[in-house]
C-alpha positions in Angstrom: -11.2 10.1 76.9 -12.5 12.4 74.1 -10.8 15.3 73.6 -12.5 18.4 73.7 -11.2 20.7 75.8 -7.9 22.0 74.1 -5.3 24.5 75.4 -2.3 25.7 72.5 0.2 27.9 74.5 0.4 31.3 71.7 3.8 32.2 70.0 3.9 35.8 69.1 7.0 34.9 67.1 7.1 34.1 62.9 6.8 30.5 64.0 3.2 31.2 65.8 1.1 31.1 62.9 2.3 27.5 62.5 0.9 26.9 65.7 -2.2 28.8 65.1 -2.8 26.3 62.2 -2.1 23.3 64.2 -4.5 24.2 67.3 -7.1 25.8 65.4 -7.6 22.2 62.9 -6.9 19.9 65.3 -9.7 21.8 67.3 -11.9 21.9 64.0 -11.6 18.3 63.5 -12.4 17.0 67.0 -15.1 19.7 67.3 -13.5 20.7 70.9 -13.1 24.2 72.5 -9.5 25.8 72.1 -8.2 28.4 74.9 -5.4 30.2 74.0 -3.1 31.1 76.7 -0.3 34.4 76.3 2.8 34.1 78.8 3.9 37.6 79.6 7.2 36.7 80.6 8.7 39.1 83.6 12.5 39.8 83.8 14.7 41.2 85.8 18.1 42.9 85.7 21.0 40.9 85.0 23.6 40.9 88.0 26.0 42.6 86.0 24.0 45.6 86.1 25.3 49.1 87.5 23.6 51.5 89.0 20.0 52.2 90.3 17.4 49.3 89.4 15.8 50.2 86.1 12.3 49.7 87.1 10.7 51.7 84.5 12.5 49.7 81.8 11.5 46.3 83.0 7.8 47.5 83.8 8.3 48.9 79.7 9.7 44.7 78.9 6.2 43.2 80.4 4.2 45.7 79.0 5.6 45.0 76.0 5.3 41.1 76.4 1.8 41.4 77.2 0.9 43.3 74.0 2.8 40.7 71.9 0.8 38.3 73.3 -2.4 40.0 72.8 -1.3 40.5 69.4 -1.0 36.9 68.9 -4.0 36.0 70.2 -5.6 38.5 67.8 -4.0 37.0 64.9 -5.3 33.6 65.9 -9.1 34.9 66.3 -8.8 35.9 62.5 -7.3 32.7 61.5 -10.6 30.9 63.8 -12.9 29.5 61.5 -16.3 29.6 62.6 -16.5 26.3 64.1 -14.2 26.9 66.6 -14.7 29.1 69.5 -11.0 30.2 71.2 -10.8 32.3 74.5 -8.1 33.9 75.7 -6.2 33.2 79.5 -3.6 36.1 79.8 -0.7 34.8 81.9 2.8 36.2 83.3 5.5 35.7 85.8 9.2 35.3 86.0 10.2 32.2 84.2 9.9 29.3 86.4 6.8 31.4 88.0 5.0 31.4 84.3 6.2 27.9 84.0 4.7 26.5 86.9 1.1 28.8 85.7 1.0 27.3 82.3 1.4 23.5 84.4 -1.3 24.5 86.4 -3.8 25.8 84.1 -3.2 22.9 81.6 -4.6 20.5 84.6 -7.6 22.1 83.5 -7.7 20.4 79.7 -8.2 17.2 77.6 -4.8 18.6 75.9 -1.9 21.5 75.8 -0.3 22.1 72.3 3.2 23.6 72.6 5.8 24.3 70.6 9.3 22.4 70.9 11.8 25.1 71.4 14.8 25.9 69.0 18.3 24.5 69.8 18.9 28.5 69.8 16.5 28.7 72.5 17.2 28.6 76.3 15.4 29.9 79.5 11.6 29.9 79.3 11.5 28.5 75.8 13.8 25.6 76.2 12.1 24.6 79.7 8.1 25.3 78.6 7.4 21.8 77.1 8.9 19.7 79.6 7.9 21.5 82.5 4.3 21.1 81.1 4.5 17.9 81.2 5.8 17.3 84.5 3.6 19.4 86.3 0.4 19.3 84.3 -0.9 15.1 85.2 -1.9 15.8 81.1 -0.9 14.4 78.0 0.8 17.3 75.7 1.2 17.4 71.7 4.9 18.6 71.3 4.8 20.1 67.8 8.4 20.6 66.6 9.9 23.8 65.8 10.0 23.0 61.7 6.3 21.9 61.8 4.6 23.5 59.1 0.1 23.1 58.3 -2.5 21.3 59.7 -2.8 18.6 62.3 -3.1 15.5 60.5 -4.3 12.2 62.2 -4.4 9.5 59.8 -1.3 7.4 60.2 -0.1 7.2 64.2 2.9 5.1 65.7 3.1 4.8 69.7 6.1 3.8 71.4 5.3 1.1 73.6 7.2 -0.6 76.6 4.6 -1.0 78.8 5.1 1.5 81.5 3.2 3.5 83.3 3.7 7.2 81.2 3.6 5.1 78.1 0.5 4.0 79.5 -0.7 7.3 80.5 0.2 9.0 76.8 -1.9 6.5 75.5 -4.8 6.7 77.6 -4.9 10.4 76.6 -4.4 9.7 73.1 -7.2 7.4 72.2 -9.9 9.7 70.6 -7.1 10.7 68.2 -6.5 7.2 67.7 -9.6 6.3 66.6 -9.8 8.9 63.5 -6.3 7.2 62.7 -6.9 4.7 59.2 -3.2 3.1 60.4 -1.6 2.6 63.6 1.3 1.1 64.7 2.4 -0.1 67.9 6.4 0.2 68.1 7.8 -2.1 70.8 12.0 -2.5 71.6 14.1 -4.5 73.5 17.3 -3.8 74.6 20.3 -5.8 74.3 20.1 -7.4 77.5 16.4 -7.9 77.6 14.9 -11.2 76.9 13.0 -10.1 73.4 9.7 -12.4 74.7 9.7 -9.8 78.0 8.8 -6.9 75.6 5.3 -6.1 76.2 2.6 -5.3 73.4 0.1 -8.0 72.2 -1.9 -6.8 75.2 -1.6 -3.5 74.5 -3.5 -3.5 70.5 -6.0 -6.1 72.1 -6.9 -3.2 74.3 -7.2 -1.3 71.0 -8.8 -3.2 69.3 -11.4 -3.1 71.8 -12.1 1.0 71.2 -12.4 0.2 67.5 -8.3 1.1 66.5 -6.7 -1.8 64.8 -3.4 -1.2 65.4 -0.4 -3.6 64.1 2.6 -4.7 66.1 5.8 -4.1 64.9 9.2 -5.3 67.1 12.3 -3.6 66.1 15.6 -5.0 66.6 17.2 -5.1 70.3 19.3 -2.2 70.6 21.7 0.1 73.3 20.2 3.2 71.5 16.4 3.1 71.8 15.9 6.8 70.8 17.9 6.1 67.5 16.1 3.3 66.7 12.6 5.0 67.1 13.6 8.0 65.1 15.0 6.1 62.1 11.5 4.4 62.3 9.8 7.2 62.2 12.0 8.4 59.1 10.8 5.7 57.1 7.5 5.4 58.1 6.2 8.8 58.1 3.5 8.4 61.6 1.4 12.0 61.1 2.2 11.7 65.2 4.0 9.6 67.5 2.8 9.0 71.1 4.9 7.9 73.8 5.4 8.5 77.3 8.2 11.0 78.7 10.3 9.2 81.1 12.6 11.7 83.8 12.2 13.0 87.0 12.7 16.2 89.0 15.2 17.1 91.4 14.1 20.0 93.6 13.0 22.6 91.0 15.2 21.3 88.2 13.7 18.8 85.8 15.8 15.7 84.2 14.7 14.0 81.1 15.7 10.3 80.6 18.0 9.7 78.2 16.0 8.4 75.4 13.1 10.8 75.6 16.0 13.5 76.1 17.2 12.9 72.8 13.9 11.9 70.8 12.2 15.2 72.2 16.0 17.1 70.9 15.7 15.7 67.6 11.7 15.2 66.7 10.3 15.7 63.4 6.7 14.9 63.9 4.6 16.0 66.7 4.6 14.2 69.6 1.6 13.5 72.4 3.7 12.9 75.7 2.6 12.5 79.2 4.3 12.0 82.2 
């Protein structure tokens, strides 16, 4: 699937120029559309609070949250070169409400680009990328928080074990693939897994077969596949890593597995994930 059709969630925050430069080169370099979306995020009055509602100060919050955004959408028009054309969806709710309208507009694109949140982060930040993910059927490029420049697409490592998200991230990840001049499939077995069960010479024949020659690479059997992936990564120095985001959702609340809960936590390089 080319990708074409790019959505980057904005970040009116000192971090959001980063983002800006991310979205607007990746766009550039895979000559596809970019649509910015702004989350106006609505709050309410914490149950502590005394006295009368204070609807005039929480109108005063969201109109405040929708200028910010508006702001940051501004800032990324002058960024724009000319090659890329970037529109603008305003959004807003409460927090799983805005959540669940970033998911659903994202359903609409080759690919979201969002920001990994800060460990200082909670609420809407901490809960955007994942919920994303989850509810968009999309693949997602995770950039984290310390990312600094340009996307850059020339060395790529995908975590492969054969399963069905695995199988989706890559699907979604193949025109980036392509442009990649190294890529390495990462396959690992845990301890109690027969090593020849590990799935992946099928995997770079499909490769091979969209023009990606991609080389196969087992690491060591291990209790602590997140560890393992991330020390890789460390050495190697992938531009991106794809890999699929394993969890699952328990009425509204959504529970990562424990290996994508810690690679996601601790990420250095940005990350295409699909559920």
């Amino acid at each position: 699937m080319a990708i074409k059709d790019i959505l980057v969630v904005l970040e009116s925050g000192p971090e959001g120029r980063h983002v800006d430069d991310f979205a607007l080169s990746l766009a550039d370099q895979l000559g596809g559309h970019l649509t910015a979306t702004g989350v106006a995020l609505q709050t309410i009055a914490p149950v502590s609070f005394m006295g009368d509602y204070p609807y005039e100060l929480m109108a005063q919050a969201t109109d405040e949250a929708r200028d910010a955004a508006q702001k940051a959408f501004e800032r990324m028009i002058v960024a724009a070169p000319d090659s890329v054309h970037v529109d603008y969806v305003p959004l807003e709710g409460f927090t799983s409400e805005a959540i669940d309208r970033v998911a659903r507009l994202a359903r609409h694109y080759d690919m979201t680009i969002i920001r990994q949140n800060t460990p200082e982060e909670d609420g809407f930040a901490s809960q955007l990328a994942v919920g994303v993910i989850f509810g968009s059927g999309r693949p997602c490029m995770v950039l984290p928080y310390i990312h600094k420049g340009p996307a850059k697409l020339g060395k790529a490592m995908i975590a492969w074990d054969g399963g069905v998200v695995a199988s989706r991230a890559l699907a979604g990840s193949l025109s980036l693939l392509q442009r990649a001049g190294k890529v390495e499939v990462i396959t690992v077995a845990r301890k109690d897994q027969d090593i020849d069960s590990v799935p992946g010479f099928d995997i770079t024949r499909h490769l091979a077969r969209h023009g990606i020659n991609a080389t196969l690479k087992q690491l060591p059997p291990t209790d602590d596949i997140a560890a393992i992936l991330l020390s890789h990564a460390a050495d190697s120095s992938p531009d991106y890593i794809v890999m699929g985001c394993y969890g699952h959702s328990r009425l509204r609340e959504l529970i990562l597995g424990g290996t994508t809960r810690e690679i996601f936590s601790s990420m250095t390089v940005p990350i295409v994930m699909a559920h």
